[in-house]
C-alpha positions in Angstrom: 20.2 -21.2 4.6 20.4 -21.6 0.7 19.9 -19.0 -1.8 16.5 -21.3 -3.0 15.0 -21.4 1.0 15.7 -17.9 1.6 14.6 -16.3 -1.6 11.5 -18.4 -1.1 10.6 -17.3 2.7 11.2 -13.9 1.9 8.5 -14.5 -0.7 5.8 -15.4 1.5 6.9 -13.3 4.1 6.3 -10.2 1.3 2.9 -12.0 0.4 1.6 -12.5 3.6 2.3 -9.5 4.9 1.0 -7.9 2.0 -2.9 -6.2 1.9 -4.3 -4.1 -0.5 -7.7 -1.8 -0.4 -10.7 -4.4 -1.7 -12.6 -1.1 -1.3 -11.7 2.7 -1.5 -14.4 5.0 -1.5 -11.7 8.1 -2.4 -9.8 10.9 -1.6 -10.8 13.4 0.8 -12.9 16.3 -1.1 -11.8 19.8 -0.4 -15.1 20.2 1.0 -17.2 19.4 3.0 -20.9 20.2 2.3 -22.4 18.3 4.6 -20.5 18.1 7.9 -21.8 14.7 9.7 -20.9 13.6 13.3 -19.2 10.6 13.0 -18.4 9.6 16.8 -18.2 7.0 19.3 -18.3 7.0 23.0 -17.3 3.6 25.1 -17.8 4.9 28.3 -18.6 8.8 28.7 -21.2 12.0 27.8 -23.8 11.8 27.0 -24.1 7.8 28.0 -21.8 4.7 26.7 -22.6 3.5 23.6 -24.0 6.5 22.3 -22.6 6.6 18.8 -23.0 9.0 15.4 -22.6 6.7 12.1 -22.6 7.9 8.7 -23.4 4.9 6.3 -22.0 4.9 2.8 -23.1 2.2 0.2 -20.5 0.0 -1.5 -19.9 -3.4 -3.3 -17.7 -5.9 -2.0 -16.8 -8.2 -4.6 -13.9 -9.4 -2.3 -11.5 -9.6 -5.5 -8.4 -11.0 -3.9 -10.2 -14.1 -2.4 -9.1 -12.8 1.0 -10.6 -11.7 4.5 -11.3 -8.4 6.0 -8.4 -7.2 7.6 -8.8 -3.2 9.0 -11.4 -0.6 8.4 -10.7 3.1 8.5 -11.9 6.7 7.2 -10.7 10.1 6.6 -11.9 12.6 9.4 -11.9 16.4 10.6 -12.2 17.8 13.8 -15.1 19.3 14.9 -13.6 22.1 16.2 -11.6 23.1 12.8 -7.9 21.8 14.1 -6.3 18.7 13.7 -7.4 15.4 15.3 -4.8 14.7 17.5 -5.8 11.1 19.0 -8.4 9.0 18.7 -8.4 6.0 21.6 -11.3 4.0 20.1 -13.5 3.5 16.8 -16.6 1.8 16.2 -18.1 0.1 13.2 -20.8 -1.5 11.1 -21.3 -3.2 7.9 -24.9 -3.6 7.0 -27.1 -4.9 4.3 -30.4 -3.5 3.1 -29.9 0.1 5.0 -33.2 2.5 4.0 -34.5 5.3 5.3 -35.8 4.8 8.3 -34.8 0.8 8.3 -31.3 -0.2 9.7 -31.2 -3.5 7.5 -29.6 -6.2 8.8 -26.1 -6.1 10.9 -23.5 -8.4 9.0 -20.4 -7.7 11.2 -19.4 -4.7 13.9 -16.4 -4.1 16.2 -14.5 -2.0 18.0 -11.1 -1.1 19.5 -8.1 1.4 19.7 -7.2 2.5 16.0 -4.3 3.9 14.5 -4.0 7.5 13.4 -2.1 9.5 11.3 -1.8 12.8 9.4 -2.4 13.4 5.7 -1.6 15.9 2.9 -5.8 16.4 2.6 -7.9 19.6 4.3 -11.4 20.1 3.9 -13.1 23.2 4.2 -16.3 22.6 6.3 -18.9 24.8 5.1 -19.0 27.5 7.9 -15.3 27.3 9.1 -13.0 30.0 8.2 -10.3 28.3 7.3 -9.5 24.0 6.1 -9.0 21.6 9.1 -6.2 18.9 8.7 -7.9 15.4 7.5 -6.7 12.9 9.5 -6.9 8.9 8.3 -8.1 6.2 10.7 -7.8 2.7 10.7 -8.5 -0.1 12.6 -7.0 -3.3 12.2 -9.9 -6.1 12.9 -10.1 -9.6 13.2 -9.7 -11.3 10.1 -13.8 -12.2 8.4 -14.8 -13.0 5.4 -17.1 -10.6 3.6 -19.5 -12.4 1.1 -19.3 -10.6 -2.6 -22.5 -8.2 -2.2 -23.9 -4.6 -1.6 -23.5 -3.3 1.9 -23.4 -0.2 3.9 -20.7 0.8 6.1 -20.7 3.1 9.1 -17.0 3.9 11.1 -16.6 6.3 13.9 -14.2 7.4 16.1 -14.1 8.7 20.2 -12.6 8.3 23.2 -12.4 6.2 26.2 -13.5 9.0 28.6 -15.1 12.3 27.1 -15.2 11.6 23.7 -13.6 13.0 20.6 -16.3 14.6 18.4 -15.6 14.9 14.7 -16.8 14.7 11.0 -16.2 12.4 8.5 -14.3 14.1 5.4 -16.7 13.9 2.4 -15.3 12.4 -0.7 -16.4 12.7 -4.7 -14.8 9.5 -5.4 -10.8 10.5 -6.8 -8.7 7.5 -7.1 -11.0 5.4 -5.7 -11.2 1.6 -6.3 -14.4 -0.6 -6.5 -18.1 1.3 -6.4 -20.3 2.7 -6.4 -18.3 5.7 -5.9 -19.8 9.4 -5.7 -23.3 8.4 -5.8 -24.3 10.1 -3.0 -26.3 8.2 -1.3 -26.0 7.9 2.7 -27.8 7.5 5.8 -27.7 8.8 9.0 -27.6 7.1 12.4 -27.2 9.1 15.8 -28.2 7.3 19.0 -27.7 4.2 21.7 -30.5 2.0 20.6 -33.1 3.6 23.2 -32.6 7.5 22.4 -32.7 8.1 18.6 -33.1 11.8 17.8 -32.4 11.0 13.7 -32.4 7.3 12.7 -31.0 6.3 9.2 -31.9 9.8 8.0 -31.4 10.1 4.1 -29.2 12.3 3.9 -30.0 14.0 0.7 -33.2 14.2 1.6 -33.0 15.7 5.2 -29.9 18.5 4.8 -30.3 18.9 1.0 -27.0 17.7 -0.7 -25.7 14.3 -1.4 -22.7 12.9 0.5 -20.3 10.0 0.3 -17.9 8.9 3.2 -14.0 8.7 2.9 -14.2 5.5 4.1 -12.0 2.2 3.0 -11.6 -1.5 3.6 -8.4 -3.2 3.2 -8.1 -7.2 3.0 -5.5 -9.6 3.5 -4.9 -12.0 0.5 -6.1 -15.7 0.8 -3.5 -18.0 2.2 -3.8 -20.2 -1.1 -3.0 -17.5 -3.3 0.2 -16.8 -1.2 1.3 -20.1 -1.4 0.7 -20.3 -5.2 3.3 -17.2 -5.6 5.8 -18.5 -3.1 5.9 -21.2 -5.2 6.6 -19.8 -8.4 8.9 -17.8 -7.1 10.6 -20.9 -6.1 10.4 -22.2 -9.4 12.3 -19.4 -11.1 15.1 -20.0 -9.0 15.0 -23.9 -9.5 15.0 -23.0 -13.4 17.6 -19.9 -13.2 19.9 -23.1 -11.2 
């Protein structure tokens, strides 16, 4: 292989392989003032499909010109130790969520996700001590998100019993797009037939604003990788 055809398939093999967070709602707050149930159950207690979302608001302007490639959060345990696996998470993006009005589903899914451990705690009010934040992600199939204002809601559980947890509150450090820290959220816990609280506002209902540590990532459009690949082979034609 020549030094042009190898420098330029490395090139789009670092630019397709590349992805970068269209939306980051931010870092995992220290606390956690309003400890919501964000969990998911595919086939056990109390019934499959029975699911806990916590929508946050956010604007996708879809900045790269790419597609949706993974979804994820930050979460602590609900039993104040570290979240240790989590074999499935759930999701939703919606448009026009109100209180008491779930909007219009845009795009859901679900599957096994990948966790891993961070740096963050959060101190849920109540617990003695921080529990480890642990960050979730799930890698989708590739959609394209039309620029707009949307809600998202991401949960995680298990394939039997269930892993119940919380999703880590955020105020919005180093986070990238918006609205960030506005604290408004909704509430969703049920399986379409048994809805004890249904898009609660969550201000409203348990007296404090709250935004999710959630994040969308997005895979660059093919056309823009090409375009760099190609100037990339172009300085090497011009360095010859």
């Amino acid at each position: 292989m020549t030094m042009k055809s190898s420098f330029a398939a490395a090139a789009i093999a670092c630019f397709a392989g590349s992805a970068h967070a269209d939306w980051y709602a931010g870092d995992p707050a220290s606390t956690t003032l309003v400890p919501l149930a964000a969990f998911a159950w595919s086939t056990g207690a109390p019934s499959p499909g029975y699911v806990a979302f916590t929508f946050d608001n956010f604007t996708w302007t879809n900045a790269g010109g790419g597609m949706v490639g993974s979804i994820g959060g930050h979460f602590i345990s609900g039993t104040g130790g570290p979240i240790s696996s989590a074999t499935y998470a759930q999701w939703e993006i919606r448009s026009g969520v109100s209180a008491g009005t779930a909007g219009t589903l845009v795009a859901s899914g679900s599957g096994v996700p990948v966790l891993t451990s961070t740096a963050f705690t959060s101190q849920v009010i109540g617990y003695p001590v921080p529990a480890p934040v642990a960050r979730v992600e799930l890698d989708v199939a590739d959609f394209a998100l039309a620029p707009g204002n949307y809600w998202l809601g991401f949960s995680i559980g298990d394939t039997g019993a269930g892993v119940t947890g919380y999703v880590a509150e955020t105020i919005g450090t180093a986070g990238v797009g918006g609205p960030l820290n506005d604290g408004n959220a909704f509430y969703y816990q049920g399986d379409g037939t048994t809805n004890p609280w249904n898009y609660v506002d969550v201000t409203a209902r348990w007296g404090g604003p709250m935004d999710a540590a959630y994040f969308i990532t997005a895979i660059p459009a093919p056309a823009g990788t090409g375009i760099l690949a190609l100037g990339a082979l172009t300085i090497v034609r011009r360095r010859r």
